[in-house]
DSSP file (Angstrom, degrees, kcal/mol; ACC not computed):
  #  RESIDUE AA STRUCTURE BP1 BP2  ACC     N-H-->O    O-->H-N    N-H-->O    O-->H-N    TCO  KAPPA ALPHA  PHI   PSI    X-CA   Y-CA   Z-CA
    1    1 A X              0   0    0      0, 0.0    15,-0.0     0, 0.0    16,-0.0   0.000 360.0 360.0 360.0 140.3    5.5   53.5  -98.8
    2    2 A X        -     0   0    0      2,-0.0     2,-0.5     1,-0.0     8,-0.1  -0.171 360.0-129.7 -83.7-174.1    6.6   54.7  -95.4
    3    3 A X    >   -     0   0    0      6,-0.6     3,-1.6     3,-0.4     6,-0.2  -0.992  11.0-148.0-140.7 116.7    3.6   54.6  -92.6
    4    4 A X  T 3  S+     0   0    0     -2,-0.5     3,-0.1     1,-0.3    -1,-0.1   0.311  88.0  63.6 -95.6   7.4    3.9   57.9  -91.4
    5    5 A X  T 3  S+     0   0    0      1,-0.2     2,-0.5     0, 0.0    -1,-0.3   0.220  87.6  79.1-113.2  16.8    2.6   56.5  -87.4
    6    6 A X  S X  S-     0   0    0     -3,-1.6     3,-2.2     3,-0.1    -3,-0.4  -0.914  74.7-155.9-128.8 124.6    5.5   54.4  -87.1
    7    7 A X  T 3  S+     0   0    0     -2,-0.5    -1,-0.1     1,-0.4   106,-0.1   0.662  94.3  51.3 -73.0 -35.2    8.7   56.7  -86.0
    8    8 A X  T 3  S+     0   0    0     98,-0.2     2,-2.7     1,-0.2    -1,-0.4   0.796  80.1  88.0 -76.6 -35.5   11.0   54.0  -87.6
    9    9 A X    <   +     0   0    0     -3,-2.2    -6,-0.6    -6,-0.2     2,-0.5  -0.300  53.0 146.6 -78.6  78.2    9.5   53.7  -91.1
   10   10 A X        -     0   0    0     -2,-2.7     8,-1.5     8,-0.4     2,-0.4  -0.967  46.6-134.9-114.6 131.9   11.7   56.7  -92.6
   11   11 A X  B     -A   17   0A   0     -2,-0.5     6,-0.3     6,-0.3     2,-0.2  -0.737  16.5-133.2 -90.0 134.9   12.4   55.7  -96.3
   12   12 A X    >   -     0   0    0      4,-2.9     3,-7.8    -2,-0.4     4,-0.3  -0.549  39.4 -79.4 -65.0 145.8   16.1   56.3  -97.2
   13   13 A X  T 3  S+     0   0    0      1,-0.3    -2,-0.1   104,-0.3    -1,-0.0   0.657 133.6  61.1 -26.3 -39.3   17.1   58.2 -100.7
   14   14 A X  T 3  S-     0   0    0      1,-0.1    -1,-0.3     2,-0.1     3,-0.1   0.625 114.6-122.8 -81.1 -10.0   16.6   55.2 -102.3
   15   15 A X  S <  S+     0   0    0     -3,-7.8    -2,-0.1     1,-0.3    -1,-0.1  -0.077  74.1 118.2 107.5 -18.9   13.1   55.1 -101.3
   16   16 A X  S    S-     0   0    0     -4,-0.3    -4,-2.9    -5,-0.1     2,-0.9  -0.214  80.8 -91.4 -76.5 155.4   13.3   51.6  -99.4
   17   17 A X  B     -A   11   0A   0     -6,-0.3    -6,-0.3    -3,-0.1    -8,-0.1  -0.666  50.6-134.6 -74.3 111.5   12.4   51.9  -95.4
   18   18 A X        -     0   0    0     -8,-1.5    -8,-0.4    -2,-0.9     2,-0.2   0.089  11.8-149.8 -42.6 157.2   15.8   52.5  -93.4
   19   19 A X        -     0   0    0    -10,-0.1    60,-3.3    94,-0.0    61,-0.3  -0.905   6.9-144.3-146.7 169.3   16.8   51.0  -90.6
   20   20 A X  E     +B   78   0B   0     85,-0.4    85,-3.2    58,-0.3     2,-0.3  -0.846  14.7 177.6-128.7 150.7   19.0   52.5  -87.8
   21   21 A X  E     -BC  77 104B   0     56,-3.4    56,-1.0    -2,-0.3     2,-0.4  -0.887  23.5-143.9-136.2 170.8   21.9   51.0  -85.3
   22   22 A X  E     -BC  76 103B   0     81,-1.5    81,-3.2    -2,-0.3     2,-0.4  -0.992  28.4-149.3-130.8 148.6   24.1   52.9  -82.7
   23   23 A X  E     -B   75   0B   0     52,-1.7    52,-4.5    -2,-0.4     2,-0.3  -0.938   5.2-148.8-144.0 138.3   28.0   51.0  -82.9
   24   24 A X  E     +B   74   0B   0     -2,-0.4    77,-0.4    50,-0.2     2,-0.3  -0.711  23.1 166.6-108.1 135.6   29.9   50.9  -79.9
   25   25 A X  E     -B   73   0B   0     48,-1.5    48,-3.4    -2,-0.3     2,-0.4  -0.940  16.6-155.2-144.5 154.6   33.6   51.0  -80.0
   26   26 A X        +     0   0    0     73,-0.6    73,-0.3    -2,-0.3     2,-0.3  -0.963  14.2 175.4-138.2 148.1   36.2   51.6  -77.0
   27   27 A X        -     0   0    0     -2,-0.4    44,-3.9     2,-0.1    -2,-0.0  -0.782  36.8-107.6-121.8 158.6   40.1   53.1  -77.0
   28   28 A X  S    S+     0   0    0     -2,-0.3     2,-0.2    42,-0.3    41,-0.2   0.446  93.5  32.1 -61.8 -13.3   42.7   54.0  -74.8
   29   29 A X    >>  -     0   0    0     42,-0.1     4,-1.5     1,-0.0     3,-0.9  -0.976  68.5-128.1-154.7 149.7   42.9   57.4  -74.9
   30   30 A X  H 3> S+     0   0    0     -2,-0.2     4,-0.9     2,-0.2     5,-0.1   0.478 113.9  55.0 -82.2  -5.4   40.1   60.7  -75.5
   31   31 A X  H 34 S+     0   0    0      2,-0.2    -1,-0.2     3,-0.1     4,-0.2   0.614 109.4  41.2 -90.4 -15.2   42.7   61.9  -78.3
   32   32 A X  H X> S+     0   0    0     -3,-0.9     4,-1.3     2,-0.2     3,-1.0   0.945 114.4  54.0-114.1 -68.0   42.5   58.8  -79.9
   33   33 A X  H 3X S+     0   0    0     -4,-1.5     4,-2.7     1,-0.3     5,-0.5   0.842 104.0  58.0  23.5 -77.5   38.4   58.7  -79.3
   34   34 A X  H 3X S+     0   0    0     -4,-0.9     4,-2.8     1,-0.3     5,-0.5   0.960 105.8  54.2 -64.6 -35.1   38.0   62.2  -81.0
   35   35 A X  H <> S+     0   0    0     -3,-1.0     4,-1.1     1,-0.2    -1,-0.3   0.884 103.1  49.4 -79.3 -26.3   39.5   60.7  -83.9
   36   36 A X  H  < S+     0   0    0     -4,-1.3    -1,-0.2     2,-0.1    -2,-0.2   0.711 113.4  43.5-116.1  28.4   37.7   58.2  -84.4
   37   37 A X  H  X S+     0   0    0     -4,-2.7     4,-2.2    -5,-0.1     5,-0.4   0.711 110.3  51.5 -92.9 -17.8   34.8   59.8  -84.2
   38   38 A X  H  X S+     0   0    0     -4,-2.8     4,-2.8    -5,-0.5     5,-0.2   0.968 114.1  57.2 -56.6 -48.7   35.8   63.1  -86.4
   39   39 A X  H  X S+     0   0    0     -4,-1.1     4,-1.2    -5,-0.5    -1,-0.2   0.739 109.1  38.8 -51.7 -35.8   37.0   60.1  -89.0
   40   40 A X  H  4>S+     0   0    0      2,-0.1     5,-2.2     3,-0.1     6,-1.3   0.784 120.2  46.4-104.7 -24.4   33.5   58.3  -89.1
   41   41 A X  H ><5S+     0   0    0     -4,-2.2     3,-7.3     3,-0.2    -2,-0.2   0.947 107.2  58.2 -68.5 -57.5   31.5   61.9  -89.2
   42   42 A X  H 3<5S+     0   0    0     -4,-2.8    -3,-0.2    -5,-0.4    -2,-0.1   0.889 114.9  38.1 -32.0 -58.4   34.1   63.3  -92.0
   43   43 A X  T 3<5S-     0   0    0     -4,-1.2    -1,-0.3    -5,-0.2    -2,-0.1   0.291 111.7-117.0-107.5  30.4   33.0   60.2  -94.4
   44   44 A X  T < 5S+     0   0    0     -3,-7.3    -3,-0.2     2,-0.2     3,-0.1   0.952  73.0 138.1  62.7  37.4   29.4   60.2  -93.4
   45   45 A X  S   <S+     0   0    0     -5,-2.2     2,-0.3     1,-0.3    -4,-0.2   0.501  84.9   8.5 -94.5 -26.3   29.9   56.4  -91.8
   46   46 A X        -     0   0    0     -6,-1.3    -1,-0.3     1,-0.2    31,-0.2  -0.777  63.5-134.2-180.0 136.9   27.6   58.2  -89.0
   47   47 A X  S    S-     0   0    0     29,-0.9     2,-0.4    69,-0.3    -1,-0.2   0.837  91.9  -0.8 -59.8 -40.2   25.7   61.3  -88.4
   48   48 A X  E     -D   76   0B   0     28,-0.9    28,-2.4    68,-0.1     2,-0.4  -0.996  51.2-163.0-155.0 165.4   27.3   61.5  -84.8
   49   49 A X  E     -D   75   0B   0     -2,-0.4     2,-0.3    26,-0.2    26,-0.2  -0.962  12.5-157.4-134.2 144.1   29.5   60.0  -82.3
   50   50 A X        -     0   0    0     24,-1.7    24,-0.1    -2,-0.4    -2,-0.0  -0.745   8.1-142.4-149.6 120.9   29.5   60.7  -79.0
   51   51 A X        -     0   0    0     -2,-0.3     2,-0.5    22,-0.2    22,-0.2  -0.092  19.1-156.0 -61.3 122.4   32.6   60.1  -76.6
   52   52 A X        -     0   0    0     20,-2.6     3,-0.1    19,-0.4    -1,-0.1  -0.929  26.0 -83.4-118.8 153.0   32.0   59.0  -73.2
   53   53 A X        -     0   0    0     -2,-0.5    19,-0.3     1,-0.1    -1,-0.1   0.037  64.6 -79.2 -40.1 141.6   34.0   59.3  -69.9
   54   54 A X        -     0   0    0     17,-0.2     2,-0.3    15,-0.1    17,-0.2  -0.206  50.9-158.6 -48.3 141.6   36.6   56.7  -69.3
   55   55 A X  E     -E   70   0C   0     15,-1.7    15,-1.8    -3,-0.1     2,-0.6  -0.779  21.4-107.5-107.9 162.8   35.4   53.8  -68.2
   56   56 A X  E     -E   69   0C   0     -2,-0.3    13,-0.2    13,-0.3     2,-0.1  -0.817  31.7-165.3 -33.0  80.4   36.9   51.0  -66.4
   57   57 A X  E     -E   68   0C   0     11,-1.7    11,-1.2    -2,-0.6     2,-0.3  -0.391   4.1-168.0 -86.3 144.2   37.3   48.2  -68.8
   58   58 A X  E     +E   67   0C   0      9,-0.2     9,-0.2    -2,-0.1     2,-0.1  -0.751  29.1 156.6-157.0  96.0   38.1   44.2  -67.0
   59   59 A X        -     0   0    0      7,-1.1     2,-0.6    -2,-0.3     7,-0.3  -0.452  43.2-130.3 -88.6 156.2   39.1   41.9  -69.7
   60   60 A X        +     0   0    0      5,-0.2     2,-0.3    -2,-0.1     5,-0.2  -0.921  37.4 158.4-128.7 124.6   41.2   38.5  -70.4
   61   61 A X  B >   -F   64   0D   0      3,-3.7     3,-1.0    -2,-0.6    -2,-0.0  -0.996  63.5  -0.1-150.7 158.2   43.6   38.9  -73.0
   62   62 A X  T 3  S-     0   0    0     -2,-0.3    -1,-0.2     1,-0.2     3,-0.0   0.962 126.6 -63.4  18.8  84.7   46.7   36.6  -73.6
   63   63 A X  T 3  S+     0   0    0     -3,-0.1     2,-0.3     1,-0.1    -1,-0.2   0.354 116.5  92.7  32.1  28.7   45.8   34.7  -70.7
   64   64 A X  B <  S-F   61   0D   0     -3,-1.0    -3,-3.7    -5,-0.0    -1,-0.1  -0.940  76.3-108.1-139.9 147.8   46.1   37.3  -68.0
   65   65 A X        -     0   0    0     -2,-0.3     2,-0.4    -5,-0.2    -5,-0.2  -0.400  43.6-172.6 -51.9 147.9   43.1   39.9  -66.2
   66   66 A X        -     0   0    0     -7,-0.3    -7,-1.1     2,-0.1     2,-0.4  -0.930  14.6-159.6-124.7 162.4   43.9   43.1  -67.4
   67   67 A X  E     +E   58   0C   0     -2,-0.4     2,-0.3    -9,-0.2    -9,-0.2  -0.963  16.6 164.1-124.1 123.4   42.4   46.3  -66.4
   68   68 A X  E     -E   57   0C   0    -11,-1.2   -11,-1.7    -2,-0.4     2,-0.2  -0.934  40.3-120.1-142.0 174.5   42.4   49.7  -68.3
   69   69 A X  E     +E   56   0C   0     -2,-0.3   -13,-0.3   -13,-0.2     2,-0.2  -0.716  48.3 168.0-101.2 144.7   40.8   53.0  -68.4
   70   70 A X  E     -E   55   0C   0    -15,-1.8   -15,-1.7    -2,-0.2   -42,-0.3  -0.936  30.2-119.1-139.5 171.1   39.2   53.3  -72.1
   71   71 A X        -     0   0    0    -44,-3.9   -19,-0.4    -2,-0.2   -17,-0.2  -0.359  15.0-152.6 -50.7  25.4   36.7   55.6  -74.2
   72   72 A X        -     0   0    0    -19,-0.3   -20,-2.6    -2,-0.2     2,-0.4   0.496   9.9-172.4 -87.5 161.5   33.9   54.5  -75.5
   73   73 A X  E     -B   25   0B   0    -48,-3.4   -48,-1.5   -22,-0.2     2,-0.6  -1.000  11.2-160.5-135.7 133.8   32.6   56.4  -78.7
   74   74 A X  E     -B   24   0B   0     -2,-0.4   -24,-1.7   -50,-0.2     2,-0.2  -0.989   9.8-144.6-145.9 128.3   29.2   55.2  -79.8
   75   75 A X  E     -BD  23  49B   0    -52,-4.5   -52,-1.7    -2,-0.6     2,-0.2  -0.556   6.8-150.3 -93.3 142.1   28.1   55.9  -83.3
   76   76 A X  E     +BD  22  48B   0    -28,-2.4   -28,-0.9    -2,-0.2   -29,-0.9  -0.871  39.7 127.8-122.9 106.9   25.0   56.7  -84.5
   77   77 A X  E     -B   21   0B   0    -56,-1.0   -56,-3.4   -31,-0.2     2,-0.2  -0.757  56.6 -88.8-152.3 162.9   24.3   55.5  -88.3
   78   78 A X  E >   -B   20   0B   0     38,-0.3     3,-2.0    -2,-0.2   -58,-0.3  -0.375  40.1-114.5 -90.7 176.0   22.0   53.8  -90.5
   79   79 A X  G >  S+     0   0    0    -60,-3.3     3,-1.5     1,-0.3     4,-0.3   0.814 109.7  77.2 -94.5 -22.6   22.5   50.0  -91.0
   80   80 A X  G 3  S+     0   0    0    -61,-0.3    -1,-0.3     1,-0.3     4,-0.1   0.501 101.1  35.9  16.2 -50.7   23.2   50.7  -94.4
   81   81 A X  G <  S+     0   0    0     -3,-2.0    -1,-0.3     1,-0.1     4,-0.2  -0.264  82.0 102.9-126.4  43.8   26.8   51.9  -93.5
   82   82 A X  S X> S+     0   0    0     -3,-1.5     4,-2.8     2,-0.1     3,-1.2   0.915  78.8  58.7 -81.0 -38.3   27.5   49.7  -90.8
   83   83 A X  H 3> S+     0   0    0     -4,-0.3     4,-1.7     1,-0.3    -2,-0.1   0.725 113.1  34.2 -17.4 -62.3   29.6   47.8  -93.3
   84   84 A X  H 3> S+     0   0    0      2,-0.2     4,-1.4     1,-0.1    -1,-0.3   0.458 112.4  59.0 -87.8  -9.0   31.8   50.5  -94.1
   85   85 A X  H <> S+     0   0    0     -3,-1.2     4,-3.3    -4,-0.2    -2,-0.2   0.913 101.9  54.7 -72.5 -60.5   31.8   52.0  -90.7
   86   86 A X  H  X S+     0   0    0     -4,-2.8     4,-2.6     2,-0.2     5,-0.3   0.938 113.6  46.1 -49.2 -55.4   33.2   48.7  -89.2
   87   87 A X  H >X S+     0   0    0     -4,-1.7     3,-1.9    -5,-0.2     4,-1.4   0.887 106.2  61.6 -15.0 -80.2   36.2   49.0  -92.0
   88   88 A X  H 3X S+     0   0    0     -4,-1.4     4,-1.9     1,-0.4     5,-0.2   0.581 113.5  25.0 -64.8 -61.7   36.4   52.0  -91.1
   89   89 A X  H 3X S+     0   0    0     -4,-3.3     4,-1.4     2,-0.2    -1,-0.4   0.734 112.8  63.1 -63.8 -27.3   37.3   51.3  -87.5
   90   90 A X  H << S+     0   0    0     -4,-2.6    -2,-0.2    -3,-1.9    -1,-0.2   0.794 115.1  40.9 -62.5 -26.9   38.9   47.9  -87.9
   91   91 A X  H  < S+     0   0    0     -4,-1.4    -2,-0.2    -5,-0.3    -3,-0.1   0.869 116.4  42.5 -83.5 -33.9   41.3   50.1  -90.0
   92   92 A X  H  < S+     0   0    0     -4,-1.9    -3,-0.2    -5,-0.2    -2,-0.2   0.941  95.9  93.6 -83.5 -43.6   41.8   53.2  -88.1
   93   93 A X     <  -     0   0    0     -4,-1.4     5,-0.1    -5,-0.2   -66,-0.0  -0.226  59.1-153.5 -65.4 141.9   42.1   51.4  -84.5
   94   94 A X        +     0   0    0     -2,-0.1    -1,-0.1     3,-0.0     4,-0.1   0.885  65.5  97.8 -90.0 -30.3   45.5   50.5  -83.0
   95   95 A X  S    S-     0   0    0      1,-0.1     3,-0.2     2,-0.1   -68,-0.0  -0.353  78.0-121.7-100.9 147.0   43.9   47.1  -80.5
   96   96 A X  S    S+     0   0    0      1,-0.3     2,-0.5     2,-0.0    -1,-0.1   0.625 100.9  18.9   2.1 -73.7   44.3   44.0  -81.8
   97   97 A X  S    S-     0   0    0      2,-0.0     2,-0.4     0, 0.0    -1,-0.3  -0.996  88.6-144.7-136.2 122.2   40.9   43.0  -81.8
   98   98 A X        -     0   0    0     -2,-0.5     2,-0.9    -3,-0.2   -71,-0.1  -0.776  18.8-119.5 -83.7 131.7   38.7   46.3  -81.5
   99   99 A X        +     0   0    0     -2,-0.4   -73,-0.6   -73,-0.3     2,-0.3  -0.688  44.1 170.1 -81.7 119.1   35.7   46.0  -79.6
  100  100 A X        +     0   0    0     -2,-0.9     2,-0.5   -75,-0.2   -75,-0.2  -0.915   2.9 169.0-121.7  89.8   32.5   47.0  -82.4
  101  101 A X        -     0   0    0    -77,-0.4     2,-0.1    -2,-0.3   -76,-0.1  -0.708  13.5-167.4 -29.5  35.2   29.2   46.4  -81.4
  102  102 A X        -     0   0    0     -2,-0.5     2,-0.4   -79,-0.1   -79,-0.2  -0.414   1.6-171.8-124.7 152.9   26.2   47.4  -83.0
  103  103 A X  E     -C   22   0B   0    -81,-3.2   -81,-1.5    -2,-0.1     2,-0.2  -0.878  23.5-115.8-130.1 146.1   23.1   47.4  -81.8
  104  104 A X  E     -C   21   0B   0     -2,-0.4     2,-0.3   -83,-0.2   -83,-0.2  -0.267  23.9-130.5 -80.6 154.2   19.6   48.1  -83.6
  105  105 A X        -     0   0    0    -85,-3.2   -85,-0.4    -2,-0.2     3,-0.1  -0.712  18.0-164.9 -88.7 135.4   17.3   51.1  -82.6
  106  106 A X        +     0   0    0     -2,-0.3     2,-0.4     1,-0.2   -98,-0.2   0.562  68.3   4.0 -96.9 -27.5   14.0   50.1  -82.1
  107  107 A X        +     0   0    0     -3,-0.1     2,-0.4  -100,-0.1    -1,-0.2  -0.916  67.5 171.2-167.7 143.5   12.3   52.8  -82.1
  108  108 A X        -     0   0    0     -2,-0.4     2,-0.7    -3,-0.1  -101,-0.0  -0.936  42.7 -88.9-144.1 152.8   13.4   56.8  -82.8
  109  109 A X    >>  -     0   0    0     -2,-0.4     3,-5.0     1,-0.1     4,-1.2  -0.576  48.1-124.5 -75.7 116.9   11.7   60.4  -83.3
  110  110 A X  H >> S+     0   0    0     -2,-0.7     3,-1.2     1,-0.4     4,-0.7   0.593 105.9  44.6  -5.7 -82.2   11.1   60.7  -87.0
  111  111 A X  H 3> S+     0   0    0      1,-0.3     4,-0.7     2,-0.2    -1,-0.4   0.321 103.8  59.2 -86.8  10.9   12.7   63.4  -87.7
  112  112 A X  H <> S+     0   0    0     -3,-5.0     4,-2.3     2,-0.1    -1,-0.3   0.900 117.2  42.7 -71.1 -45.8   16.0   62.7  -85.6
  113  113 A X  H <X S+     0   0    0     -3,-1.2     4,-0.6    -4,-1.2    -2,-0.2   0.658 110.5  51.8 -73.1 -15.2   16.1   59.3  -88.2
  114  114 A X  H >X S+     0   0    0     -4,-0.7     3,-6.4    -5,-0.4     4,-1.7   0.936 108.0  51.1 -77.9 -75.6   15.2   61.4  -91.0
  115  115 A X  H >X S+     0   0    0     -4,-0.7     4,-2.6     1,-0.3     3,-1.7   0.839 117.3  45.9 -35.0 -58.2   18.4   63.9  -89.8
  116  116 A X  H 3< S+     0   0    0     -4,-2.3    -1,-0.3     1,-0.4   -38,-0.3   0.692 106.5  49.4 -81.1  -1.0   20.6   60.7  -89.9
  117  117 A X  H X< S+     0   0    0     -3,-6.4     3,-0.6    -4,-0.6    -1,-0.4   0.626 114.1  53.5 -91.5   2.7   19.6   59.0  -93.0
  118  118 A X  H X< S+     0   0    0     -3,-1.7     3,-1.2    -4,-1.7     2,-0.4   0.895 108.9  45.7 -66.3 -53.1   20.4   62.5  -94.3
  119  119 A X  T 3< S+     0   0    0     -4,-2.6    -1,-0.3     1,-0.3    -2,-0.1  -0.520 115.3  48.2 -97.6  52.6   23.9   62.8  -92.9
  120  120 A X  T <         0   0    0     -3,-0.6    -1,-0.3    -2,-0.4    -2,-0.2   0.059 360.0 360.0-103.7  18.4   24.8   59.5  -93.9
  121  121 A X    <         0   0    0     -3,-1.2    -2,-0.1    -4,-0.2   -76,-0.1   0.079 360.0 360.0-100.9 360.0   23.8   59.5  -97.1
């Protein structure tokens, strides 16, 4: 039974107590960004994405610094469909080794977690 003073305890359709993560990813390009977040909304992998300004990314990869400009797109979803979310971007992303993150929400306004076990459902 959910506990209606703790903002997190939102039961999902199936009646068991949800839990929620926000998933990180970053890409080369804001064209490439919008797609995969339109991609992860479309099949309800996460109630929203939201695209942030390029960043400056400083990596090692085959044994040289690089530097590049990237996206990041940071997902918001229930843990439920991180599974298929992570597919979902390991298939749809052109790097190598995509960076995916996720990290758990500790605490949230009811009814925003309510909205997103709704839209991922």
């Amino acid at each position: 039974m959910a506990d209606p003073s703790d903002p997190n305890d939102v039961p999902d359709p199936t009646g068991r107590q949800a839990r929620f993560l926000t998933v990180m990813t970053t890409i080369d390009s804001e064209a490439k960004a919008g797609r995969l977040a339109r991609g992860a909304i479309e099949g309800r992998l996460a109630a929203c994405a939201q695209i942030g300004a390029p960043v400056t990314s400083v990596f090692r990869w085959d044994n040289a610094v690089e530097t590049s400009q990237e996206w990041q797109v940071l997902f918001k979803t229930a843990e439920a469909r991180y599974e298929a979310l992570e597919a979902y971007l390991l298939d749809a992303h052109d790097y190598d080794t995509p960076e995916i993150i996720a990290t758990p929400v500790t605490r949230g306004g009811a009814g925003y977690l309510s909205w997103v076990t709704k839209e991922t459902s």
